[in-house]
Structures are given as structure tokens and as C-alpha cells.
MDTraj code that builds the backbone (N, CA, C; nanometers):
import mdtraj as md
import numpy as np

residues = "UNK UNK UNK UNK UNK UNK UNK UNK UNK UNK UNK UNK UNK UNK UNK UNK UNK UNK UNK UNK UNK UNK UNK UNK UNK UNK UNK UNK UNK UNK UNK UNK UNK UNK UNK UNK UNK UNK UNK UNK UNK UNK UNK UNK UNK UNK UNK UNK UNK UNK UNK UNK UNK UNK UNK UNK UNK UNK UNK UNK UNK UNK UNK UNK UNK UNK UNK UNK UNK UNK UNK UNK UNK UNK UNK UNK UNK UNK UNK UNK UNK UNK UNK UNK UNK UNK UNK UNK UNK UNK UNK UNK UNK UNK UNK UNK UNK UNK UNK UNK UNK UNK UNK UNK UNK UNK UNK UNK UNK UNK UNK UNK UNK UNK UNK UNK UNK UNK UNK UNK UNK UNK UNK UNK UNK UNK UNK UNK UNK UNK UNK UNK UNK UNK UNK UNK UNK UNK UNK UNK UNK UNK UNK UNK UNK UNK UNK UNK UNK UNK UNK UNK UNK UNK UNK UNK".split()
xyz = np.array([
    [-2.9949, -4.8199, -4.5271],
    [-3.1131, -4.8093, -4.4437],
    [-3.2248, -4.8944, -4.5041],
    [-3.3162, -4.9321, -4.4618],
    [-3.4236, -5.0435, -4.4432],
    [-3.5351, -4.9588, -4.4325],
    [-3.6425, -5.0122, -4.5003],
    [-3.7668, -4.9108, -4.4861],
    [-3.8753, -5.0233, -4.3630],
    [-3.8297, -5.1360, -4.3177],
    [-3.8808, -5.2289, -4.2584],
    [-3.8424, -5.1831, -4.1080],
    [-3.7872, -5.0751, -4.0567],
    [-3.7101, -5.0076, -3.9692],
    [-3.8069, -4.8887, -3.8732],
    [-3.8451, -4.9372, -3.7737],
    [-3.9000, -4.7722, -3.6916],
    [-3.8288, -4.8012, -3.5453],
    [-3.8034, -4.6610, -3.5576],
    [-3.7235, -4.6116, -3.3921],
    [-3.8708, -4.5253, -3.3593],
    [-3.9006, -4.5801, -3.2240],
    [-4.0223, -4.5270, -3.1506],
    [-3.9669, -4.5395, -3.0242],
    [-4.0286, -4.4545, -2.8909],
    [-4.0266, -4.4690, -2.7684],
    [-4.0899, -4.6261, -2.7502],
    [-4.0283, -4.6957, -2.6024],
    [-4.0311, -4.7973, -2.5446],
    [-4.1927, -4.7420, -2.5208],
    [-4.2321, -4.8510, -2.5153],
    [-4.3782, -4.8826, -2.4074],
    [-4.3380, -4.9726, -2.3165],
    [-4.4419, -5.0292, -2.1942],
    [-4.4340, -5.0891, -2.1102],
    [-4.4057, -5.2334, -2.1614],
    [-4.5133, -5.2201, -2.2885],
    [-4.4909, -5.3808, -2.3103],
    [-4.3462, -5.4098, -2.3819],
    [-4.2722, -5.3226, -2.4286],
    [-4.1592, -5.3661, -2.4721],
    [-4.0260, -5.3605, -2.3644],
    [-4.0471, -5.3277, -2.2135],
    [-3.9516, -5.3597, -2.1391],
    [-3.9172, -5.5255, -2.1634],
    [-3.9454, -5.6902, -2.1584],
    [-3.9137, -5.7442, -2.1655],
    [-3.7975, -5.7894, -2.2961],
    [-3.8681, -5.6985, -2.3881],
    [-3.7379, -5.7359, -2.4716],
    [-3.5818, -5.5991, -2.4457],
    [-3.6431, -5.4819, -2.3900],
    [-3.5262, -5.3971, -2.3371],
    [-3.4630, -5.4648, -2.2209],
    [-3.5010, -5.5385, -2.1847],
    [-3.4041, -5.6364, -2.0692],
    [-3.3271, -5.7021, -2.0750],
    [-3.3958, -5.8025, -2.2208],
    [-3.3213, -5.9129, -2.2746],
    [-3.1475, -5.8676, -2.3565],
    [-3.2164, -5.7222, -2.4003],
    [-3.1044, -5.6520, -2.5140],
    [-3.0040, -5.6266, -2.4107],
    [-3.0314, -5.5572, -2.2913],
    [-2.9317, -5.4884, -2.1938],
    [-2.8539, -5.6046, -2.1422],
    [-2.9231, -5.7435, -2.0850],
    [-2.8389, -5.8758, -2.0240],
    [-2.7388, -5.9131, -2.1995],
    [-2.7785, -5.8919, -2.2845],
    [-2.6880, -5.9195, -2.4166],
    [-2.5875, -5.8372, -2.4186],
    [-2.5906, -5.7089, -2.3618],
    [-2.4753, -5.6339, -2.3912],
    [-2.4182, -5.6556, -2.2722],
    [-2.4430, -5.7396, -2.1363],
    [-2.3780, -5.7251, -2.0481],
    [-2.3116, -5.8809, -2.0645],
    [-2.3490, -5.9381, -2.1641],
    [-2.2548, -6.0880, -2.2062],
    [-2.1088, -6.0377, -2.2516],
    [-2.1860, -5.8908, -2.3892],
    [-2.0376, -5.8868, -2.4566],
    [-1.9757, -5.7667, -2.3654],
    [-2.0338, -5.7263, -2.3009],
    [-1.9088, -5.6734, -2.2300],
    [-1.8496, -5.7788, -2.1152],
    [-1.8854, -5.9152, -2.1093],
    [-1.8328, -5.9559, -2.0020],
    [-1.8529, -5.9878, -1.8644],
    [-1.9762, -5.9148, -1.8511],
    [-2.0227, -5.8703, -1.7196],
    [-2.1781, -5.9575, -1.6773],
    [-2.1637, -5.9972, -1.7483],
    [-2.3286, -6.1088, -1.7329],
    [-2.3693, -6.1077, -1.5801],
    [-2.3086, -6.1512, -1.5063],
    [-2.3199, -6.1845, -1.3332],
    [-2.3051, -6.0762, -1.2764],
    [-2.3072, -5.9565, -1.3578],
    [-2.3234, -5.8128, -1.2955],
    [-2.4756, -5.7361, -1.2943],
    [-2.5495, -5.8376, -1.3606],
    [-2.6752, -5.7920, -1.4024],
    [-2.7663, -5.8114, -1.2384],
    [-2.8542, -5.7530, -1.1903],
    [-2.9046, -5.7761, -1.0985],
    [-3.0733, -5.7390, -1.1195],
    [-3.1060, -5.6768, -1.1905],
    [-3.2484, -5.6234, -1.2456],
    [-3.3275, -5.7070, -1.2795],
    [-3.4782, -5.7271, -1.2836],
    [-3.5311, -5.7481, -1.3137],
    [-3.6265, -5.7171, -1.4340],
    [-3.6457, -5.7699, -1.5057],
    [-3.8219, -5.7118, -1.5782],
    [-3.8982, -5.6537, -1.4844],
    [-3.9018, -5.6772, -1.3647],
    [-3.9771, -5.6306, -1.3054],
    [-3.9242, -5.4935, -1.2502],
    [-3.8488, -5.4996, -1.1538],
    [-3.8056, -5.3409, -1.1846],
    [-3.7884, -5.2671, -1.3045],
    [-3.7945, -5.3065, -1.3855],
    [-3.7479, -5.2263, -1.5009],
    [-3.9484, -5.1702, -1.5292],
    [-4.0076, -5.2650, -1.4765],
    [-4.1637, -5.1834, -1.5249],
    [-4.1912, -5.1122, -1.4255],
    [-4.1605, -5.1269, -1.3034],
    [-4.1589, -5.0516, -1.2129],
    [-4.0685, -4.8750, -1.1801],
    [-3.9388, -4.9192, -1.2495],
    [-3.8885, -4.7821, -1.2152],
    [-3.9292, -4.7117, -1.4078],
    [-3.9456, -4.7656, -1.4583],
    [-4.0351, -4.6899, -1.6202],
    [-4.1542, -4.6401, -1.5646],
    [-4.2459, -4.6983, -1.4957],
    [-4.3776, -4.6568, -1.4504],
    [-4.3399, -4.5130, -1.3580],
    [-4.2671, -4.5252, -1.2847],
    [-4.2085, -4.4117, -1.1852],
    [-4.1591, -4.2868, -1.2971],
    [-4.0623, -4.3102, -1.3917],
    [-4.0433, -4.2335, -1.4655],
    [-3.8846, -4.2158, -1.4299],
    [-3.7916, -4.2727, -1.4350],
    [-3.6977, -4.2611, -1.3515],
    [-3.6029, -4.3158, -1.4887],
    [-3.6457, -4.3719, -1.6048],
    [-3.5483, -4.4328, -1.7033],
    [-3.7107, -4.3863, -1.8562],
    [-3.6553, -4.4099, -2.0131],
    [-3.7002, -4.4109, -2.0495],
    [-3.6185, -4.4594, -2.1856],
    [-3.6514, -4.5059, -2.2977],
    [-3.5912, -4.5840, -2.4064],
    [-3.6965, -4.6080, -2.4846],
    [-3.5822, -4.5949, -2.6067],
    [-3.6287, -4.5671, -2.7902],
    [-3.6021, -4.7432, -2.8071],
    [-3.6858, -4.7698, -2.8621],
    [-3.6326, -4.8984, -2.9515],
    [-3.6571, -4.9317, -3.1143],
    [-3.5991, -4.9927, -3.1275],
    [-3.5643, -5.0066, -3.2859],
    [-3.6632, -5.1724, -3.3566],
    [-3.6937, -5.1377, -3.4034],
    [-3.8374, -5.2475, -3.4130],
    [-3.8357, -5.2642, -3.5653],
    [-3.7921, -5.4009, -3.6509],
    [-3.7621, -5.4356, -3.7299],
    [-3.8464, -5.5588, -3.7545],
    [-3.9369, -5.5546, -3.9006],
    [-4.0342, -5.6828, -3.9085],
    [-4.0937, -5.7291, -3.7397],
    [-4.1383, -5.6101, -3.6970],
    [-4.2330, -5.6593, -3.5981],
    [-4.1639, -5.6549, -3.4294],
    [-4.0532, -5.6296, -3.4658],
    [-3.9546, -5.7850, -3.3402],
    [-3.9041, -5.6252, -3.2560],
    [-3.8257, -5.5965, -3.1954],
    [-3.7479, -5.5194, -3.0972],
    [-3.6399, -5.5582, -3.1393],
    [-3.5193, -5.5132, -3.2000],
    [-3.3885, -5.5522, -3.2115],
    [-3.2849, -5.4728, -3.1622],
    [-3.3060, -5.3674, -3.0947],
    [-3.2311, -5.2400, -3.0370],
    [-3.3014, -5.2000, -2.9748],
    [-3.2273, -5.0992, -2.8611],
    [-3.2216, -5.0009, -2.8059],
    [-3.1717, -4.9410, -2.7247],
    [-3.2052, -4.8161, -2.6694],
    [-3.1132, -4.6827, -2.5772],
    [-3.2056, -4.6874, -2.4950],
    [-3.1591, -4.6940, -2.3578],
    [-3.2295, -4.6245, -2.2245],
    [-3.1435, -4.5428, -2.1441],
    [-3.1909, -4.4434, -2.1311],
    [-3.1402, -4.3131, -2.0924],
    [-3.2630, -4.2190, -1.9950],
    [-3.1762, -4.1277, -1.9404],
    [-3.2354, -4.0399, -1.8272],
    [-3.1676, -3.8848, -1.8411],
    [-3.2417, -3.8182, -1.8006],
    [-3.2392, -3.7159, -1.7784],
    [-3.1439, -3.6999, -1.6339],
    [-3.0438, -3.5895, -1.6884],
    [-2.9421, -3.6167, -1.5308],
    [-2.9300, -3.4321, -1.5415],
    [-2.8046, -3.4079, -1.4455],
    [-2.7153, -3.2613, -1.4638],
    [-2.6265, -3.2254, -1.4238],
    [-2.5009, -3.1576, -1.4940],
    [-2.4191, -3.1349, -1.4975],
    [-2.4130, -2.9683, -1.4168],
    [-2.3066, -2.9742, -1.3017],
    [-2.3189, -2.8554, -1.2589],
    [-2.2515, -2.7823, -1.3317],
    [-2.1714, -2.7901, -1.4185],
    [-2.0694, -2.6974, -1.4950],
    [-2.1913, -2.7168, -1.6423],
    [-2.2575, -2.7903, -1.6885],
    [-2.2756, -2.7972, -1.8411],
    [-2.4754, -2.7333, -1.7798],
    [-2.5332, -2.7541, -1.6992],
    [-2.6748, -2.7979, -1.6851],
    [-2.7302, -2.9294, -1.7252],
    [-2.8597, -2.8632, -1.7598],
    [-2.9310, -3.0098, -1.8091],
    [-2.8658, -3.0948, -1.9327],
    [-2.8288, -3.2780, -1.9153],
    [-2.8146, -3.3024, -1.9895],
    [-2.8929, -3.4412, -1.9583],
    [-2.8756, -3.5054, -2.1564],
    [-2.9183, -3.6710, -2.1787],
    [-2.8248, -3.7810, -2.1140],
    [-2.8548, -3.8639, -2.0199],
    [-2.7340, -3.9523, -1.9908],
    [-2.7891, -4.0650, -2.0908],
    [-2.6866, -4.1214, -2.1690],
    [-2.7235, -4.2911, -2.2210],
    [-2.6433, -4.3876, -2.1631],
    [-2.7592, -4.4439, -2.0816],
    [-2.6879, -4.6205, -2.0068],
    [-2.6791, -4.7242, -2.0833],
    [-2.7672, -4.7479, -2.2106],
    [-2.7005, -4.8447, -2.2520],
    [-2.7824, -4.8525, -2.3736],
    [-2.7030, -4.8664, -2.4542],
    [-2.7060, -4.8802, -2.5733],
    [-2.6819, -5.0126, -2.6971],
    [-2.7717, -5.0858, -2.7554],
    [-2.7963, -5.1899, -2.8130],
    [-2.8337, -5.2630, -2.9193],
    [-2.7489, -5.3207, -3.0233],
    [-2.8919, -5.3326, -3.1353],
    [-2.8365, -5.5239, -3.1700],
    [-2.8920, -5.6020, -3.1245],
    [-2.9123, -5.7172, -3.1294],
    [-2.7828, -5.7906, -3.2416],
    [-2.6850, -5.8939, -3.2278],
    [-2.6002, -5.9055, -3.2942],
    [-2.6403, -5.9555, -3.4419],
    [-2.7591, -6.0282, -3.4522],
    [-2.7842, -6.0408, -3.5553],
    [-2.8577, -5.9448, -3.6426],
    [-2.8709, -5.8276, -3.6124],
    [-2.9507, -5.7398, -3.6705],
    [-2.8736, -5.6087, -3.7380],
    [-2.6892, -5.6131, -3.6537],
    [-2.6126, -5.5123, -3.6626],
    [-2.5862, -5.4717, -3.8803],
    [-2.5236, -5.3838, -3.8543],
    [-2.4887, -5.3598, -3.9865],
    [-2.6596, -5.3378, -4.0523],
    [-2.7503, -5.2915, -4.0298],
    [-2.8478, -5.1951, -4.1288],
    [-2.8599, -5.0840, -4.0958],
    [-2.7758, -5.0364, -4.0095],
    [-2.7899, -4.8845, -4.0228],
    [-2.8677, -4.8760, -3.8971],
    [-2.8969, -4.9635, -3.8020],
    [-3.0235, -4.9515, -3.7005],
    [-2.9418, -4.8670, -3.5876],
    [-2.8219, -4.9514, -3.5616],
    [-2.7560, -4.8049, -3.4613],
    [-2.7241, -4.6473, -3.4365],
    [-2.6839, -4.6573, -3.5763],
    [-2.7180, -4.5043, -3.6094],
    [-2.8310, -4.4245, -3.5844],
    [-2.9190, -4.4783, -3.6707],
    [-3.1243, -4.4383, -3.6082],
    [-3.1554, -4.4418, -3.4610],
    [-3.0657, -4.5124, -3.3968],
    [-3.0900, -4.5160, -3.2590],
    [-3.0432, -4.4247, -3.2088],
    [-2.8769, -4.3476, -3.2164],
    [-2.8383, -4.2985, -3.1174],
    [-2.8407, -4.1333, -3.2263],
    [-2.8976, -4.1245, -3.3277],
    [-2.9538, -4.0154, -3.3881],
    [-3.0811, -3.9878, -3.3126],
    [-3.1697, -4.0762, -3.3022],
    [-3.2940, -4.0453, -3.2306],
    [-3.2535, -4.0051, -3.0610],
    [-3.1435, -4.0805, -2.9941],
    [-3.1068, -4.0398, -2.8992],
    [-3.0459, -3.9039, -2.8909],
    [-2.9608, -3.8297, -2.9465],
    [-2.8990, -3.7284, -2.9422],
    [-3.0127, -3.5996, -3.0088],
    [-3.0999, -3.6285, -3.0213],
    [-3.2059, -3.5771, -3.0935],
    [-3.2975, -3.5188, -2.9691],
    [-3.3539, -3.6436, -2.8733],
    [-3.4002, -3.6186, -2.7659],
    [-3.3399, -3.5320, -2.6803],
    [-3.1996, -3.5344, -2.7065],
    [-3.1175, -3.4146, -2.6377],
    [-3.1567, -3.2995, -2.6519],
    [-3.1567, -3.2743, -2.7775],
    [-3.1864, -3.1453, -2.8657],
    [-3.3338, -3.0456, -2.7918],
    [-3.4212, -3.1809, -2.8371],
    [-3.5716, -3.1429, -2.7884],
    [-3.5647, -3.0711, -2.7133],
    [-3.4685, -3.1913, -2.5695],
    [-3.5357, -3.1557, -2.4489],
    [-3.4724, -2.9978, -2.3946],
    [-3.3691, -2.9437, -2.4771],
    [-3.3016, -2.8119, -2.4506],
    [-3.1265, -2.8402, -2.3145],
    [-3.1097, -2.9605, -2.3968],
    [-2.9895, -3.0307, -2.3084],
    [-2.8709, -2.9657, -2.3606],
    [-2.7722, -2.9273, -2.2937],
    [-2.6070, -2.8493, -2.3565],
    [-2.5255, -2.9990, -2.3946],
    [-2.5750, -3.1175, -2.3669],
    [-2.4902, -3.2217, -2.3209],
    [-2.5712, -3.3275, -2.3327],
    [-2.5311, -3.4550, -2.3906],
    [-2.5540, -3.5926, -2.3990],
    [-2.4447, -3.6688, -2.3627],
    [-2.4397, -3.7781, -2.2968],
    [-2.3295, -3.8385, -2.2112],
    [-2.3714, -3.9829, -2.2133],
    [-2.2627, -4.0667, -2.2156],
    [-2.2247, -4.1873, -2.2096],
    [-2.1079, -4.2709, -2.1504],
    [-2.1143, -4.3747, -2.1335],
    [-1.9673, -4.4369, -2.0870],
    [-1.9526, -4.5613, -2.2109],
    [-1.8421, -4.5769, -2.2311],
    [-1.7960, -4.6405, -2.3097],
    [-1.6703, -4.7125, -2.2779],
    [-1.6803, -4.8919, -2.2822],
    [-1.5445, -4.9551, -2.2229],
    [-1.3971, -4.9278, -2.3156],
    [-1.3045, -4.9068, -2.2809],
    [-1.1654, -4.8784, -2.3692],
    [-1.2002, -4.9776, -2.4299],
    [-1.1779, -5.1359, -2.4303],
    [-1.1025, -5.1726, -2.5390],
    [-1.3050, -5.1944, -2.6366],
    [-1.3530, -5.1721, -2.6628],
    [-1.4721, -5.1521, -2.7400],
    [-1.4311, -5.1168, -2.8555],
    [-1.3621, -5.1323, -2.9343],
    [-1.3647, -5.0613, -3.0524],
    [-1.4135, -5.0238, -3.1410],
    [-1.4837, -5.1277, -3.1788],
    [-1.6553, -5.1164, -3.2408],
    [-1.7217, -4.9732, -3.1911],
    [-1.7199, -4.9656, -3.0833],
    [-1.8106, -4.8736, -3.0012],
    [-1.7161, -4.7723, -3.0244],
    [-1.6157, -4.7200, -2.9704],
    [-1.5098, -4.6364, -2.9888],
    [-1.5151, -4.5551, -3.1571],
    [-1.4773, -4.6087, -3.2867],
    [-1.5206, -4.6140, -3.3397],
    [-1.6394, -4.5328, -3.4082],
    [-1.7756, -4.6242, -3.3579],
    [-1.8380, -4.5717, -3.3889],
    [-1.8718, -4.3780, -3.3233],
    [-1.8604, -4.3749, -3.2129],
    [-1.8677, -4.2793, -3.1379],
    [-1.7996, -4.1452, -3.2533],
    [-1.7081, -4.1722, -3.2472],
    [-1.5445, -4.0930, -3.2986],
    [-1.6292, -4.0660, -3.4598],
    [-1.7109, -4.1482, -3.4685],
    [-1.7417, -4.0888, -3.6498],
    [-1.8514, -4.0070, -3.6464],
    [-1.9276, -4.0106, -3.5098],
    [-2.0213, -3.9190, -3.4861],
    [-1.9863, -3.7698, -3.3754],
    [-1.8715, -3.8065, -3.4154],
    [-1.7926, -3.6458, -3.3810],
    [-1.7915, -3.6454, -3.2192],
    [-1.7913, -3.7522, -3.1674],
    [-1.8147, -3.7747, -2.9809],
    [-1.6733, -3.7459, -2.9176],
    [-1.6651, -3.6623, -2.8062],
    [-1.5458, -3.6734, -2.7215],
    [-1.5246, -3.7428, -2.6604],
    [-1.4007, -3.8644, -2.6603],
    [-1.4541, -3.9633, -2.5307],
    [-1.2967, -3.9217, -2.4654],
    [-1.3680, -3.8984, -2.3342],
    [-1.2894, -3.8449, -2.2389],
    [-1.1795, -3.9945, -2.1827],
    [-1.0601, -3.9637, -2.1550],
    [-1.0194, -4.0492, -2.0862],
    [-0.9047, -4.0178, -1.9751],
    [-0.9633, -3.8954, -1.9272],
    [-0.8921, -3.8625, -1.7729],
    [-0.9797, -3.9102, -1.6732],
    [-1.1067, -3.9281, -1.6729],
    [-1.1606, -3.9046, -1.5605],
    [-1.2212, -4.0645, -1.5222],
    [-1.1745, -4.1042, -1.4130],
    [-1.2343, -4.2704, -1.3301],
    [-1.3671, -4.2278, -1.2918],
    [-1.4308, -4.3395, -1.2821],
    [-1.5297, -4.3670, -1.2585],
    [-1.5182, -4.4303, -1.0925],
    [-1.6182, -4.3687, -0.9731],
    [-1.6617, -4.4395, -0.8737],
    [-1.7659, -4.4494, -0.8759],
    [-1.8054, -4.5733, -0.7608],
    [-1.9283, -4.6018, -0.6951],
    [-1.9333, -4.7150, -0.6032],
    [-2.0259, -4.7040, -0.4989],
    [-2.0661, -4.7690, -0.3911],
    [-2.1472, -4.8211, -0.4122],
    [-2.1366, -4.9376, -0.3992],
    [-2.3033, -5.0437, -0.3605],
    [-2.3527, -5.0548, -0.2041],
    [-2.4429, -5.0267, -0.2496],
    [-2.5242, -5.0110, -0.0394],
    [-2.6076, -5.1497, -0.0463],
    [-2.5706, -5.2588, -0.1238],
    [-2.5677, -5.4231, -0.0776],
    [-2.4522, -5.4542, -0.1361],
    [-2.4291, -5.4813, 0.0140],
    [-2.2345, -5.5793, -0.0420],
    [-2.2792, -5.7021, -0.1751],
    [-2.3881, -5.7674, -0.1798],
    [-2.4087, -5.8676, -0.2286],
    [-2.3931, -5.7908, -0.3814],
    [-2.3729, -5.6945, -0.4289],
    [-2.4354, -5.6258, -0.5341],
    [-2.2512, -5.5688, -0.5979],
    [-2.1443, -5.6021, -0.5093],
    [-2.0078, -5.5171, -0.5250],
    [-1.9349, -5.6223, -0.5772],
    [-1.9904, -5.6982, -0.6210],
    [-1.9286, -5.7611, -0.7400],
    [-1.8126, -5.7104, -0.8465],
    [-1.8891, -5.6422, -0.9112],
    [-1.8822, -5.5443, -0.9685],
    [-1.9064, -5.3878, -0.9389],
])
top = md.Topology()
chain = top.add_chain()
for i, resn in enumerate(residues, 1):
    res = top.add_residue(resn, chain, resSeq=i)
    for name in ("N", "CA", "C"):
        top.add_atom(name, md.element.get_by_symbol(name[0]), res)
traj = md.Trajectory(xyz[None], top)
């Protein structure tokens, strides 16, 4: 761990670099041309209150972070969902991910959640991995659907 290291809630002004981190993880997963968001929505649905994210802020800069929402489970209740999760490739290995998704599973805690939830791609191993050392169940019966209500958007 790094004492040059703070995990704080996102502000407004740090959506541009939570954008930049999320289109990075949508390189390494592959999915780049799946991205459709803006900076601008992203200050827009934060202002609404509809998403919210920790970032990891190293010598000044943004090098990580988690944005996540509040969702619920009819069998579990209230839980943390995490959409996406990040800590810049050149920054990996100080321990910053950990601080991140400690501070994330933390917010769980706070908020009086039975449940914190994520998706995670199979072959990820890195991610897999890491999950599995923080004692995570990763489920693998259950598919995933969804509809896009713009065909232009069913890309993916």
C-alpha cells in the first residue's frame, strides 16, 4: 500500500476521468464500440442520482474506480450493484484495487445491504481471481438478458 493513495466519493468534476476509465475497461474487455455514453450523460444521470462512484486518486490524478447503484433483490432485499470496476493499467499492482472494492463492499455495509453484486466476464481471470480471494461467489448458472429499445444500441 502507498500512502500517496485516497479512495473518496466521485464528484462531478471527476466524471470525465470515470468515463475515460469505464471506455478503458470496455477496450480490455473487447467491447469498445459497445460504449454509447457520454460525459455528458454521465453528469447528467450523477446529478439525478441514479449512479454514484468512489475513485482512487493517486499523486493528484484519478487512476480507478467503481460506479455502482443501489438496486433489489426480491429474495435477498436491498443490495450494492457494481457496474464497473477499474484501476488504470498503469497504476495496477499497488494495492489500489483492493481499496477500491473494500471501500465498495463497505458502502454495502453502511448502507444496511444483505448483498453486493457484480458481473464478471468468464474468461477474466485476473478478475476471477481476484474476486475468489475476496471470498466472492461467482455464480455460473444463471444468463444474462436484455433488450435495447434502440435497435441502433443491440450491437451488443
Amino acid at each position: 500500500m502507498y500512502d500517496n493513495i485516497i479512495i473518496r466519493p466521485a464528484t462531478e468534476a471527476d466524471l470525465p476521468a470515470v468515463h475515460a476509465l469505464m471506455y478503458e475497461l470496455a477496450v480490455y474487455e473487447k467491447e469498445p464500440e459497445a460504449v454509447f455514453t457520454t460525459v455528458d450523460e454521465y453528469t447528467e444521470d450523477f446529478r439525478n442520482g441514479l449512479f454514484e462512484s468512489h475513485v482512487a486518486e493517486m499523486d493528484g490524478q484519478v487512476v480507478g474506480m467503481t460506479l455502482f447503484f443501489m438496486a433489489y433483490s426480491s429474495w435477498k432485499g436491498k443490495m450494492l450493484y457494481l457496474d464497473d470496476f477499474v484501476v488504470t493499467e498503469s497504476h495496477r499492482r499497488y494495492g489500489i484495487g483492493q481499496m477500491l472494492f473494500d471501500a465498495f463492499v463497505e458502502e454495502g455495509r453502511r448502507r444496511g445491504c444483505r448483498l453486493v453484486k457484480w458481473q464478471v466476464l468468464d474468461w477474466n481471470e485476473p478478475a476471477l481471481k481476484f474476486y475468489r480471494k475476496n471470498g466472492a461467489i461467482i455464480e455460473t448458472g444463471w444468463w444474462n438478458g436484455k433488450i435495447f429499445r434502440d435497435s441502433s444500441e443491440a450491437r451488443r
